[in-house]
C-alpha positions in Angstrom: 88.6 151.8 -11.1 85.0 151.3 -11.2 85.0 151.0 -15.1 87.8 148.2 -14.6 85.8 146.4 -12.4 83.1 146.1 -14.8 85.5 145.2 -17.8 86.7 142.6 -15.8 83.3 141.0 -14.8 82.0 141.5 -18.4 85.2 139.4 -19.8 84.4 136.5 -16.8 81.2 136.8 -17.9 81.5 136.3 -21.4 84.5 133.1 -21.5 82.0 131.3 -18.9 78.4 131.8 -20.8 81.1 130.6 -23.6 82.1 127.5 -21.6 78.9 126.3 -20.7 77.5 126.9 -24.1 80.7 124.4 -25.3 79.6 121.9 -22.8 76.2 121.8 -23.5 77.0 120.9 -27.4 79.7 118.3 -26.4 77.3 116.9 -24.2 74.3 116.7 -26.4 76.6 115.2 -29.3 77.4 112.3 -26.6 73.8 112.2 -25.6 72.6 111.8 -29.3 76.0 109.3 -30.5 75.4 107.2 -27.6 72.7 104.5 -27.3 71.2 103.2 -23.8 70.5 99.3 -23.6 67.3 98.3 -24.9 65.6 97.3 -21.4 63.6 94.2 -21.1 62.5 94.5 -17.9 60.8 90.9 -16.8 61.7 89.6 -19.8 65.4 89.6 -18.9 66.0 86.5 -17.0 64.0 84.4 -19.8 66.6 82.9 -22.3 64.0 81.6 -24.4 60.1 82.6 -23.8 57.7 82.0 -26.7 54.7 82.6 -27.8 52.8 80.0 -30.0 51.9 76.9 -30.5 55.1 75.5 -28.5 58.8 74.9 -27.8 60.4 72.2 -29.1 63.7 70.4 -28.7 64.5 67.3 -31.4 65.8 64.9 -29.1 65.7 67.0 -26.1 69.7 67.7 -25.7 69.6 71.5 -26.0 70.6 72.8 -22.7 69.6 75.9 -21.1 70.7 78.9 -19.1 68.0 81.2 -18.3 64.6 81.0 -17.5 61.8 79.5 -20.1 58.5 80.4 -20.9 55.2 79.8 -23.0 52.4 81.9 -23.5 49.8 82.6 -24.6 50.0 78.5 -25.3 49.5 76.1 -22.8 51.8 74.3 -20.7 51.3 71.4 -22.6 53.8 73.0 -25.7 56.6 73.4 -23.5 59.1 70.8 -24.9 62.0 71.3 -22.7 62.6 69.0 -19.6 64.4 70.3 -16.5 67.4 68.4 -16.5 68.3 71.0 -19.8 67.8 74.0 -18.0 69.2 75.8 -15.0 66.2 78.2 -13.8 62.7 77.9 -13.8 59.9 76.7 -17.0 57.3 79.1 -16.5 53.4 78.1 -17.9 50.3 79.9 -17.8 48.4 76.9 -16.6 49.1 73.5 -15.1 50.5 71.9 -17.9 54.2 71.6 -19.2 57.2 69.3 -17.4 58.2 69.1 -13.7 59.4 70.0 -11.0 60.9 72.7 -12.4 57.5 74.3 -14.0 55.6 76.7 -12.2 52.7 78.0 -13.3 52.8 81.7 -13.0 50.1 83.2 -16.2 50.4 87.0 -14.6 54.3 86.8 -14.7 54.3 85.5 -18.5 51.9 88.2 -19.1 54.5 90.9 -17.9 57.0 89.5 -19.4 55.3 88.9 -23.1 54.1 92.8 -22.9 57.3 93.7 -21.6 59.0 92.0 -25.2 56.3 93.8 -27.0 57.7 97.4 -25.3 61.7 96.2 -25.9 60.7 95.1 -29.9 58.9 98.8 -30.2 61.5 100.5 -28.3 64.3 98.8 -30.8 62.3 99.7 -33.8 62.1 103.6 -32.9 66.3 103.9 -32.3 67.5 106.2 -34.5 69.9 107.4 -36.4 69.9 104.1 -38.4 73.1 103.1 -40.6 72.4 100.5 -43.2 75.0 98.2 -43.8 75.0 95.1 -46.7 73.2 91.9 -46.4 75.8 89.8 -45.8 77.6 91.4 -42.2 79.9 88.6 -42.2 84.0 89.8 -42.3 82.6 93.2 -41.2 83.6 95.2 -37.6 81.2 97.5 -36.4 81.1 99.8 -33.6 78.2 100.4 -31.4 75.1 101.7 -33.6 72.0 101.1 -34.9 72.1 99.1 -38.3 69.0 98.2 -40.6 69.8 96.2 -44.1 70.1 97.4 -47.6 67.9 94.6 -48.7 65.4 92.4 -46.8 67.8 90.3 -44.4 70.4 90.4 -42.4 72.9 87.3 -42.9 76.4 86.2 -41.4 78.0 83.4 -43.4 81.3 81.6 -42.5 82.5 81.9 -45.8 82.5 85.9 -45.7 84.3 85.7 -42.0 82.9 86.5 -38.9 81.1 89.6 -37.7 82.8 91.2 -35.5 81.5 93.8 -32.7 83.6 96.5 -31.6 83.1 98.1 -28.5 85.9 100.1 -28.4 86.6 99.9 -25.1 82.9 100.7 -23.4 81.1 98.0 -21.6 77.9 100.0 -21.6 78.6 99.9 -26.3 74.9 99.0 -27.8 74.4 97.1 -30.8 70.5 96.9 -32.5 70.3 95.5 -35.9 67.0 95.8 -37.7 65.2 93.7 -40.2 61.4 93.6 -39.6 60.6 92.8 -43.3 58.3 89.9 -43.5 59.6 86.4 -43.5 62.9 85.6 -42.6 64.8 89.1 -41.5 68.2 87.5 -39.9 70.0 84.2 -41.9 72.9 83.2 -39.7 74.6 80.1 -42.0 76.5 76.8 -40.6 79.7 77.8 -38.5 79.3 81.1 -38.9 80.6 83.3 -36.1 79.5 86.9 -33.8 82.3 87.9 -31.7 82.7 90.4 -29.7 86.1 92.9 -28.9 87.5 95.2 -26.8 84.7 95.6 -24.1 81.4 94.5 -26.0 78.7 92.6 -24.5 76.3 89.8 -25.5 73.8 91.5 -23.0 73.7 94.7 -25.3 73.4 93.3 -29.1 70.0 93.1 -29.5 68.3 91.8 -32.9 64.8 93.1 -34.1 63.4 90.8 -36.4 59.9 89.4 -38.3 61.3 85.5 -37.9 65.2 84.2 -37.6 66.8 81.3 -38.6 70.4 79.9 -37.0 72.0 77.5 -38.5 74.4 74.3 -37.6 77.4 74.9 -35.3 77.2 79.1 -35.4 78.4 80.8 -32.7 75.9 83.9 -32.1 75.5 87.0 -29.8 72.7 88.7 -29.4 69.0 88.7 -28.0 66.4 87.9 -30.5 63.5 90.0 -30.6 61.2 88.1 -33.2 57.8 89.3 -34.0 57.2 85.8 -35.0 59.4 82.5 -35.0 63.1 81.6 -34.4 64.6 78.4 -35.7 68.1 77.2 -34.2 69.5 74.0 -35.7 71.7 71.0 -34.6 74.8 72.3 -32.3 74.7 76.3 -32.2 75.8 78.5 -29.0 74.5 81.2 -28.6 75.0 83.8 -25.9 71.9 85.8 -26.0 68.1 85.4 -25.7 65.5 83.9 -28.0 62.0 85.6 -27.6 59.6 85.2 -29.9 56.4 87.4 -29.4 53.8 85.4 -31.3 55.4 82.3 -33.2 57.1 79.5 -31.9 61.3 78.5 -30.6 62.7 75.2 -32.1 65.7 74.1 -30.9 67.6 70.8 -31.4 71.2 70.0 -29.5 72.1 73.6 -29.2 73.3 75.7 -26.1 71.5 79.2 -25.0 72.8 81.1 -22.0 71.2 84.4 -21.1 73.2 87.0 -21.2 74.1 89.3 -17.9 76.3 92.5 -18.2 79.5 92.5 -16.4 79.2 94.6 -12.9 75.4 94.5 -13.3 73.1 91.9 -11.3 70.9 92.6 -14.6 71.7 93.3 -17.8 68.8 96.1 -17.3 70.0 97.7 -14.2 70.5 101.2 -14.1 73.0 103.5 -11.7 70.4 104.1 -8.7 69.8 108.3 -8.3 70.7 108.5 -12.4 68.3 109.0 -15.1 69.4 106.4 -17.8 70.3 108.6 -20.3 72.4 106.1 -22.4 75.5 108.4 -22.3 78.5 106.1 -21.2 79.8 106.8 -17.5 83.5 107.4 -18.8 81.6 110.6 -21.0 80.3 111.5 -17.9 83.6 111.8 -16.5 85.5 113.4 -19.2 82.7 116.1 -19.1 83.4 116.9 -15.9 86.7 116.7 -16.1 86.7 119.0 -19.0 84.3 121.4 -16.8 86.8 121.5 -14.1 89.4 122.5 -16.7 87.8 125.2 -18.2 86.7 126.7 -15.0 90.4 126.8 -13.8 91.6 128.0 -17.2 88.9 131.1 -17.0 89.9 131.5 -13.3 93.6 131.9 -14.2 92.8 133.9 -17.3 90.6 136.4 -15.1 93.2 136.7 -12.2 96.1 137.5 -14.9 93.5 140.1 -16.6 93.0 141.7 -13.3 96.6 142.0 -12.4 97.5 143.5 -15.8 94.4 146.1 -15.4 95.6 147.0 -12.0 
């Protein structure tokens, strides 16, 4: 009886050390498939902040949703008046237009170094998948993309680029093209849209300088090492922040992008570690734990029964 006992333990034993093992792999392979957002902190509520010599806005139509700022430049560059924008100009000195602007230099500082930590944090994502020049009439799921030549470009001819997140909110999209000079092309009426759950708050675009076009429709945030260009009548939904160069802007709409559920597009689940594995993996983990636990349960119980 006593040697029964032990054969049956052993078995238990066994199928669990077995189950856990199984678990762990499933877990890590959702771990390592699944990116977390790329957090920008206090440079979240900014839909455009820039760095130098200005901002400017041809004709000063452009209008606004998000916060706005300027630094290391004075006030002075800020070409944006507050009847474009709803939020707040921010300056690092007593310059720029009112009586929206509020000079606030140690917020712009946070915000600028926070840009710096979101363009290096995009830039170490890995595995990278590199996809053709032209991402125009392509879908892609969440990923991180770099480009088989020295651009990135969507042109309307070629159809629209189309982000897939398969029915995940929490889906992250980073594109990569940090070559010098112009790393992302987006042409006249070209389009980004997004399907099944994707969200403008989690495309992010790592870039040396970028260059919209007339009447495109983009997603994304911009994370320029150096200037972005946006020409007469694009939307975008998305951010333009430019660590060192300059924003220009003429007749076009920006509104800053906030995930659904979220009061930020960088909150996390308070008590959980942001591990960028989606809560629905979460979920079917543990579902699958409970499972397993009640199939090894059952197996055990109909072991000891037939050993009896």
């Amino acid at each position: 009886m006593h040697t029964t006992y032990i054969k049956n333990v052993s078995l238990f034993a066994f199928f669990a050390v077995f189950a856990i093992f199984t678990i762990i792999i499933i877990s890590s392979n959702y771990a390592h498939a699944a990116q977390a957002t790329v957090n920008l902190r206090t440079a979240s509520p900014f839909a455009i902040l820039s760095g130098t010599p200005n901002i400017t806005d041809a004709g000063n139509s452009s209008v606004i949703n998000g916060n706005v700022g300027l630094s290391p430049a004075s006030g002075a560059g800020i070409g944006i008046t507050c009847s474009q924008i709803t939020g707040t100009i921010y300056s690092v000195d007593a310059a720029g237009p009112l009586p929206c602007r509020v000079e606030n230099s140690p917020l712009l500082l946070t915000a600028k170094s926070n840009l710096t930590t979101a363009y290096n944090d995009a830039a170490g994502r890995t595995p990278l998948t590199t996809v053709p020049t032209e991402l125009g009439g392509t879908t892609l799921v969440a990923g991180v993309y770099d480009s088989s030549s020295t651009t990135l470009g969507i042109s309307a001819g070629a159809g629209a680029l189309v982000l897939d997140g398969q029915g995940d909110e929490s889906s992250v999209f980073i594109f990569q093209a940090p070559f010098s000079g112009t790393g992302l092309n987006v042409g006249p009426a070209s389009t980004v849209t997004l399907i099944n759950g994707a969200q403008a708050c989690n495309v992010f675009w790592r870039v040396d300088s970028a260059a919209i076009d007339t009447t495109a429709t983009f997603v994304g945030t911009i994370l320029a090492l150096n200037s972005i260009t946006v020409a007469n009548g694009a939307n975008i939904e998305g951010r333009l922040l430019a660590r060192n160069g300059n924003v220009t802007l003429i007749n076009d709409t920006i509104i800053a992008p906030i995930c659904e559920g979220n009061d930020s597009a960088d909150d996390t689940t308070p008590g959980l570690p942001n591990t960028g594995v989606p809560t629905q993996y979460i979920i079917a983990g543990a579902a699958s734990l409970l499972l397993i636990t009640a199939g090894l349960l059952l197996a055990f119980l109909a072991y000891k029964k037939r050993s009896a």
